[in-house]
N, C-alpha and C positions, 0 to 999 in steps of 0.2 A: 327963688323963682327963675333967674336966671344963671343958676349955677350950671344947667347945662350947654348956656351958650357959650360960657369958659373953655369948657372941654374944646369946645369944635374950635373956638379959639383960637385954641394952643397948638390944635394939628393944622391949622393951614400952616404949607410950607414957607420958610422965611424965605427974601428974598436972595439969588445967586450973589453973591460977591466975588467968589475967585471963579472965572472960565478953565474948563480943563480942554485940552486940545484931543483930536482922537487922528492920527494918520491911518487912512484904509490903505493905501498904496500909493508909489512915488512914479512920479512920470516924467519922463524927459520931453517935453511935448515934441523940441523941433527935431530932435533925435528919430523922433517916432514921424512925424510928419517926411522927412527926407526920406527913410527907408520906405513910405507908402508913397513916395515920389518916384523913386526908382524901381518899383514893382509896377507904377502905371505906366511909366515909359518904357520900361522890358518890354509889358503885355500891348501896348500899344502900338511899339515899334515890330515887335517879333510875332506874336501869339495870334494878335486880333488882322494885320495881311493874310494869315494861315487860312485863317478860319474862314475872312469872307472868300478866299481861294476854293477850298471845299466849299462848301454853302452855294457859291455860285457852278460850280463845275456840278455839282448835285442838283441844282435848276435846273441848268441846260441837261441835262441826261433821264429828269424825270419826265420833259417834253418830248421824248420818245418813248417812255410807257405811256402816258396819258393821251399820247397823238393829237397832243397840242400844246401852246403854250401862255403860261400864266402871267401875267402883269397883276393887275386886282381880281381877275376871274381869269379863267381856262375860255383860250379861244381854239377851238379845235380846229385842225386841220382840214382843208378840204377834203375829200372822198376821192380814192382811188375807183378807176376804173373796176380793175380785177374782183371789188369787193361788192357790187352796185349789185343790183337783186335784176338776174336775167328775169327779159319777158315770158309766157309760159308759150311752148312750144305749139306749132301750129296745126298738128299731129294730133295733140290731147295726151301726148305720152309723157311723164315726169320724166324733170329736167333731173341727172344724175347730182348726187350733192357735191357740193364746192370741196376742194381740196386744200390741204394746208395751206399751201401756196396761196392759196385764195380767201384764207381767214386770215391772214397774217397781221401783226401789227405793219405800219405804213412807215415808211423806212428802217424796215428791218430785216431787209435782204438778208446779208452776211453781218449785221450787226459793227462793220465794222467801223460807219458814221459814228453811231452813239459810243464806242468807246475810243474815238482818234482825237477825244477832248481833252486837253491839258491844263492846267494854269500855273503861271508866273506870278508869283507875289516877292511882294518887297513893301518897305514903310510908304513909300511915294503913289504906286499901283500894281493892279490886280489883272492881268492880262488873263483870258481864256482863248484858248487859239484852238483850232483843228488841224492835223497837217493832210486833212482829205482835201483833195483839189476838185472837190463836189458839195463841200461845206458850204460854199456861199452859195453857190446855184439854186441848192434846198432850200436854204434859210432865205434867200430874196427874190426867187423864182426868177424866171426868164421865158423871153419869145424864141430865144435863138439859139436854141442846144441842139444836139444831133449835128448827124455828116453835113445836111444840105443845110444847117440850120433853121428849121421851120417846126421843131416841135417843141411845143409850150409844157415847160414844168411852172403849178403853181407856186406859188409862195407858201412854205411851212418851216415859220418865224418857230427857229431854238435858242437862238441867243440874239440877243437885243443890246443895244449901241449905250442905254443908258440898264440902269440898275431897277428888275422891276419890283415895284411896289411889295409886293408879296412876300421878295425878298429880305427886302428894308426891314420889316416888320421883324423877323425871323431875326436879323442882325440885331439890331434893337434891343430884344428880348434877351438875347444871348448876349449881347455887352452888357444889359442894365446885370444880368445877372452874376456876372465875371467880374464886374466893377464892383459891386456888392459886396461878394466875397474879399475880393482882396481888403477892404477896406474893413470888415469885419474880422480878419484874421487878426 
């Protein structure tokens, strides 16, 4: 009657007494930790000044396509005169249409604001500098430009004293992603 519980019995597996060991790979931990030591300080010291260098000189130069400038949103620029929509003539006769000159993006005369930007990096900081000696005038406006001094340029902010938001972001994303990697290789 029970001769078939014998069977089953006798195949459950006996208990392990001798453990076999299995090595998958060896690893030198601190060996390995030192070398992703000095790949974070290379890229921290050398790679990542580079980057927020571009990154930022690339902010400041996109606030001359977009005709204004970004922190957490786009604050555009005041409106040039040249651009403002003439009243209709008193004649009845159409007004002739605006001329390049008059479509233009807003400081982009001779274009040669938007590309007098540079930057300086290094592990400590991140200088952007212009060497136009009309860079801050734009960027902070003034009452007291011109010969006699009495004509008002507004304010049209391209680079900002602190690091803006937007930017951060952008940085961020771009370390988590560089950090990653190294540490994955």
């Amino acid at each position: 009657m029970f001769a078939h519980l014998s069977r089953w019995v006798s195949a459950v597996p006996q208990p392990i007494t001798k453990i076999h060991t299995l090595t998958l790979f060896r690893m030198d931990l601190p060996k390995l930790l030192q070398k992703k030591q000095k790949e974070l300080t290379r890229y921290i010291q050398r790679d990542a000044p580079r980057i927020i260098g571009k990154q930022a000189l690339q902010h400041t130069q996109e606030a001359f396509t977009k005709e204004g400038f970004t922190d957490h949103t786009l604050k555009k620029w005041p409106e040039v005169e040249r651009r403002k929509p003439l009243p209709p003539r008193k004649d009845g006769k159409k007004r002739k249409k605006k001329s390049a000159y008059n479509r233009r993006k807003i400081l982009h005369g001779t274009g040669n604001l938007k590309r007098s930007f540079s930057y300086q990096a290094d592990a400590q900081k991140i200088e952007i500098s212009s060497d136009s000696e009309y860079a801050a005038v734009h960027n902070y406006g003034t009452d007291t430009a011109g010969k006699n001094r009495n004509v008002s340029i507004p304010k049209r902010m391209f680079l900002s004293p602190t690091m803006p938001a937007v930017l951060k972001e952008t940085l961020v994303d771009k370390f988590t992603q560089d950090i990653t990697n190294i540490l994955a290789k």
